[in-house]
N, C-alpha and C positions, 0 to 999 in steps of 0.2 A: 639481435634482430634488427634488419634495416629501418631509417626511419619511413613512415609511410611519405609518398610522393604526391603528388597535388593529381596526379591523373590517377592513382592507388586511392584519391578520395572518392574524387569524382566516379569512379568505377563500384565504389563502394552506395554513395550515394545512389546512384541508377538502380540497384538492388531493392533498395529499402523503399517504403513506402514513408514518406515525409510527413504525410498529415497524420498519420497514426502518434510519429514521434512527435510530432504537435503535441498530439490529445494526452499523450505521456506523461510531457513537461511541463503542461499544464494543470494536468488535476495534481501531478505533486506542488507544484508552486499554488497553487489552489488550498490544499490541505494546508499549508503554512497559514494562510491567510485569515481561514477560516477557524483555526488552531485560536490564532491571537485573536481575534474578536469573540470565541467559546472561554478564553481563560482570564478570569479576573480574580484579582489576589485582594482578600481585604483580613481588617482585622476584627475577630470575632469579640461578643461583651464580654467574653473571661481570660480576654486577652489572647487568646491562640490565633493564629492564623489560619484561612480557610481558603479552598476552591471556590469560586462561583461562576456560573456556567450563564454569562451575561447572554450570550443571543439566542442562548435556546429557553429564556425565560421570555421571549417578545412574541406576541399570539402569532405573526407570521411566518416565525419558523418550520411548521411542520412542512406545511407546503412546499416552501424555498430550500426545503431538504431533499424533496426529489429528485429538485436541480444540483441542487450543491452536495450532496452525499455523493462525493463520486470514485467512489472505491468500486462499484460494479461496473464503471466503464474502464473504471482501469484494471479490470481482471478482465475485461474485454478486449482492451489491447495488447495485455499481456496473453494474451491466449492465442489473439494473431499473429504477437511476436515470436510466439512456440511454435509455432507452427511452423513459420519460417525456421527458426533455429532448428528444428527438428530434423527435418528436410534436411539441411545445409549440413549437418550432422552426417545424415545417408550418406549423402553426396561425399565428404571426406571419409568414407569407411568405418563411422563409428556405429553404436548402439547404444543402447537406454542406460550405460552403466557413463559413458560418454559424456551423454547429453547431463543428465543428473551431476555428474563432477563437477563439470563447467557450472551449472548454476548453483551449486551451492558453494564454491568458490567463489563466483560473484557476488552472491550474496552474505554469505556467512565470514567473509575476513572482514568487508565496513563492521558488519553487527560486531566480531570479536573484538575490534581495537575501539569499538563506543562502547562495548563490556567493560572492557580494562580502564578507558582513561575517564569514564564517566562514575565509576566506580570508584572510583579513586579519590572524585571530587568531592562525591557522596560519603564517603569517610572521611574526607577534611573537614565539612560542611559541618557531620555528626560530633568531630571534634571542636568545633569554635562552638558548639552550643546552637548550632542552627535544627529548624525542625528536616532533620537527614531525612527520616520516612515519608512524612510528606513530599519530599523534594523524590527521594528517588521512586514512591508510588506515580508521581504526575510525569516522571521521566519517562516510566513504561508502558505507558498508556498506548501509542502507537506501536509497541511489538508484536501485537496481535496477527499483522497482515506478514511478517517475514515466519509463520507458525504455518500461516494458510497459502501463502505462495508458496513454499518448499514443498507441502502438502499437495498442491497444483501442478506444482515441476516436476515432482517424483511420477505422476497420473499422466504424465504427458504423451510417454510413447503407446500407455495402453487405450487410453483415451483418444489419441487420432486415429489408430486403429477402431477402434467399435465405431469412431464417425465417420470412417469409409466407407465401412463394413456395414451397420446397421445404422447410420445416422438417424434416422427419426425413433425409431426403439429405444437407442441411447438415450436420448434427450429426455423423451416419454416417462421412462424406467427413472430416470435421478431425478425428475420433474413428478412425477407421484412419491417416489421416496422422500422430497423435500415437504409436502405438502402431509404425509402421515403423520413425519416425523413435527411438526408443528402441530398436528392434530392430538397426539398423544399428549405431549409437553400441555397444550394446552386446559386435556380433558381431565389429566393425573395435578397440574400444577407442580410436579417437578421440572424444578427449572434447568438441572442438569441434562434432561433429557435433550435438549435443544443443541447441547453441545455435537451431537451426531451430524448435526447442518453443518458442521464444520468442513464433513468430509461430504457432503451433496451441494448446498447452497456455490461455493465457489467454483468446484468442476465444472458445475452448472452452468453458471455465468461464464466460463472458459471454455464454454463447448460453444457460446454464440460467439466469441472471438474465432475459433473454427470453422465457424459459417459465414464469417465475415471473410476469414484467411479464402477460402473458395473459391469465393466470388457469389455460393447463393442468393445472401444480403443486397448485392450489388446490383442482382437483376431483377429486384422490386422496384417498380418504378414508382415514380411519387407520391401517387395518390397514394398506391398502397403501403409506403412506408409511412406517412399522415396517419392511415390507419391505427397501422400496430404502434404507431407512438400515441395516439387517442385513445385505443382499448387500454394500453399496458399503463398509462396513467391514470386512465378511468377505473380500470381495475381496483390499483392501488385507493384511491377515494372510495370507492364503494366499501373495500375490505378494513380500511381506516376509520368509516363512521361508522360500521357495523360493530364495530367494537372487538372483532376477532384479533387485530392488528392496532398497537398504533398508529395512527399518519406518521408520525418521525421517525425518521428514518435512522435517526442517531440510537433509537429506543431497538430498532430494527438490526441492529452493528451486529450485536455480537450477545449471544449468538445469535448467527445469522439468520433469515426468516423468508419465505415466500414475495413480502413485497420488493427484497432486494432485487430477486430476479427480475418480476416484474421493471424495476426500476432500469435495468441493465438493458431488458429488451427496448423501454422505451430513449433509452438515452442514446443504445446504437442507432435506433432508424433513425434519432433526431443528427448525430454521427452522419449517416449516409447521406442524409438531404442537404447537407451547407458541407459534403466531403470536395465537391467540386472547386468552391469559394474556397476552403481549405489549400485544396493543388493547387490552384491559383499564386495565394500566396508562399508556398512554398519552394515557389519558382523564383524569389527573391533571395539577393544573397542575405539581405538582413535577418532575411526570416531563419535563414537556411545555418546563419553565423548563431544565434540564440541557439537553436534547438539543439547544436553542435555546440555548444560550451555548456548549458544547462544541463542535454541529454548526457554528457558523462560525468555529471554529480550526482544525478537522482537519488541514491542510497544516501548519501551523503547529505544533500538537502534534508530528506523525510529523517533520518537518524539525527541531526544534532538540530533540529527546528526546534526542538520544542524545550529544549536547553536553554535558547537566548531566548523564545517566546515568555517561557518562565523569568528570564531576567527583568527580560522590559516591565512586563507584567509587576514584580519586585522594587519599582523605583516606586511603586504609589507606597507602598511602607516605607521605603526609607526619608521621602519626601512629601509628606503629603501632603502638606502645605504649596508647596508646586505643581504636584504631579495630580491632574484631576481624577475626583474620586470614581471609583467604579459606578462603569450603568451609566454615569452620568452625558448629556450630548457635548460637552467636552470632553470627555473620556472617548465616547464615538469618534470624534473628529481626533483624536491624537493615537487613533489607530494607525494613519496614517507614514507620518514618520518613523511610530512605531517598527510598521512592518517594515519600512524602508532599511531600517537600521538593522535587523534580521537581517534581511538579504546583503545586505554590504558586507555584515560580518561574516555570514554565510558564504560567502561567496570567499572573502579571505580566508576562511575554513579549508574551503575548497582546493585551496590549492598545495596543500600539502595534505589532507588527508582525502582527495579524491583518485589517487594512486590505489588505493588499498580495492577500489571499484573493478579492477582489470583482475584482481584476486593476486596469489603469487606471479612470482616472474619464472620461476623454478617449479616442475612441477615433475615428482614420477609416473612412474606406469600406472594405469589405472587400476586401484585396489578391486578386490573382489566386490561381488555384489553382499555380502553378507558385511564387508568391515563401510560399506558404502549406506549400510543400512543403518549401522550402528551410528555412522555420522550425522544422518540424516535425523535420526531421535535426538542426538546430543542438541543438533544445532533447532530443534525444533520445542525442545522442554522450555527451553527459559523466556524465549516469548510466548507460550502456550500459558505459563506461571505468572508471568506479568501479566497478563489477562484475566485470569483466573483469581488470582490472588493478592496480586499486585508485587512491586520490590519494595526491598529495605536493604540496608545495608546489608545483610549477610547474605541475602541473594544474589546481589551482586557478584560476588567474591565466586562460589558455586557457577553461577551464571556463566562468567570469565572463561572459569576452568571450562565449564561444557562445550563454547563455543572455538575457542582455542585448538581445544583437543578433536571438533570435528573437523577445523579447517587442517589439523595436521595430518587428522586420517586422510581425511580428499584427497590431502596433497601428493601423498605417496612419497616414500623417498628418493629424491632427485637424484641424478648420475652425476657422482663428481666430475 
């Protein structure tokens, strides 16, 4: 394949919407951030060592969760970003079997080789005597969203369709079915039931990146985008001190809940109104160079973040006499370098395992929809299980094998 040319950018660039790729690259480098000031490693009085979840013990967390939970805006752009892709799919002659390949090839090779080599560590770990299960439970903790994005991608082409077709029905129809579906969980106290938001709550939120993709969104003018970002956060307080819902929205994750949506609607209008300030500076090459080195790690960032978050995290045991103790406002302030050092390492990460983002270089014919389906469960069980369940070392191993074996179904066999 030729290399791309500087006007093959530029023609590329002109295509995309910039400030979206903004909002991208930012709520993942955001999650990082937010990762290491949630993860604090101490040691427990019978000696084990424990999680403690320093910022969501500080009274102003729920609130500042609104803002800072920002996985609904990012099913919000990823939903714009389908839409485009989807399109662009048309356009080169393919179909849903197409569009589905391509994303779970982008997605599911990063996930397969941080199965294998993280796996790996976590059986070293287990052999020098380290706590392996704890280490690889806090390692899973973020595969939730690569269970419910695949979940999203596979819904993509039926889903633009019913939003053409019947857009406000659509929305209506999974927007009552999220709200039953909380209603029951709620009135039975099975907490399993919740798990069916799994497959409403994020369509959900990926049908207003739909409405963004349009232009609907766009032709609210301010006052009334003020609006819906006042209701949709007002909502979320009223349905938070009523006690039906927690305010936090961490509480709110998984499984997913009513005021996520909510949160999503109020985070795009707040999106739309500073989208202009946004263009602005994405008319800069500086801006324009970040979102183009960052925008093609993003798998990579969210995948190994919380690997070195757990390390930094790990020097207050090894040094604690140096390293300030958790919670403490020396511990606050040494967030700082903290995260610094993530991203440096991260970013050297980057550069040999952000290749595996483009998926293979070889790829066959597209398989059926039936062996397309099967991929799409393999690559979908082991973050569904991390979630659920969490890892240990032997998931791993199982984990590996599933995702492996989906990215080689997608692949199809290549033409010598």
């Amino acid at each position: 394949m030729p290399a791309m040319t500087t006007a093959d950018r530029r023609q590329l660039l002109s295509r995309r919407d910039l400030s979206v790729d903004l909002v991208r690259v930012c709520c993942v480098l955001l999650v990082v951030v937010l990762h290491s000031l949630m993860l604090g490693l101490d040691r427990q009085a019978d000696g084990t060592i424990g999680w403690k979840n320093v910022v969501q013990e500080q009274p102003w967390f729920p609130v500042a969760s609104w803002f800072g939970q920002l996985m609904p805006l990012f099913f919000v752009v990823g939903g714009f970003a389908s839409w485009q892709g989807w399109y662009s799919t048309q356009r080169k002659g393919g179909g849903g079997d197409d569009f589905f390949r391509a994303r779970l090839l982008r997605l599911g090779t990063p996930a397969a080789v941080w199965f294998v080599i993280v796996g790996m560590i976590v059986w070293l770990a287990a052999a020098a005597g380290l706590p392996a299960d704890l280490l690889a439970n806090g390692l899973g903790l973020p595969l939730w969203f690569l269970a419910a994005y695949l979940v999203c991608q596979a819904a993509v082409p039926l889903m633009i369709r019913l939003h053409v077709t019947h857009p406000i029905t659509t929305f209506a129809t999974l927007l009552v079915a999220v709200i039953a579906v909380d209603a029951v969980r709620g009135a039975t106290g099975v907490e399993t039931v919740g798990l069916l938001n799994l497959l409403l709550v994020w369509p959900l939120v990926q049908q207003i990146g739909f409405l963004l993709a349009d232009g609907t969104i766009a032709r609210l003018g301010r006052p009334a985008l003020l609006g819906v970002a006042t209701v949709a956060f007002g909502t979320v307080g009223v349905l938070g001190s009523s006690g039906l819902y927690s305010p936090d929205m961490l509480d709110n994750l998984n499984p997913p809940t009513l005021p996520l949506v909510l949160i999503g609607v109020g985070q795009t209008a707040l999106f739309v109104l500073v989208k202009p300030a946004l263009d602005a500076l994405m008319r800069t090459r500086p801006a324009q160079a970040f979102v183009g080195i960052a925008g093609t790690r993003l798998m990579t960032i969210y995948l190994w973040h919380l690997l070195l978050v757990i390390a930094v995290a790990a020097t207050v045991l090894i040094a604690p006499g140096i390293v300030p103790a958790v919670g403490t406002p020396a511990w606050w302030l040494a967030r700082v370098p903290g995260d610094l050092s993530v991203f440096v390492v991260l970013f050297v990460l980057s550069l040999g395992l952000a290749r595996f983002e483009r998926g293979p270089r070889r790829v066959g014919p597209v398989p059926s929809v039936p062996a397309l389906a099967v991929a799409g469960v393999l690559a979908v069980v082991p973050p569904f299980w991390a979630m659920e369940v969490g890892l240990s070392p032997t998931s791993f191993v199982w984990g590996a094998a599933a995702m492996c074996a989906a990215v080689l179904i997608a692949r199809g066999r290549p033409a010598l």
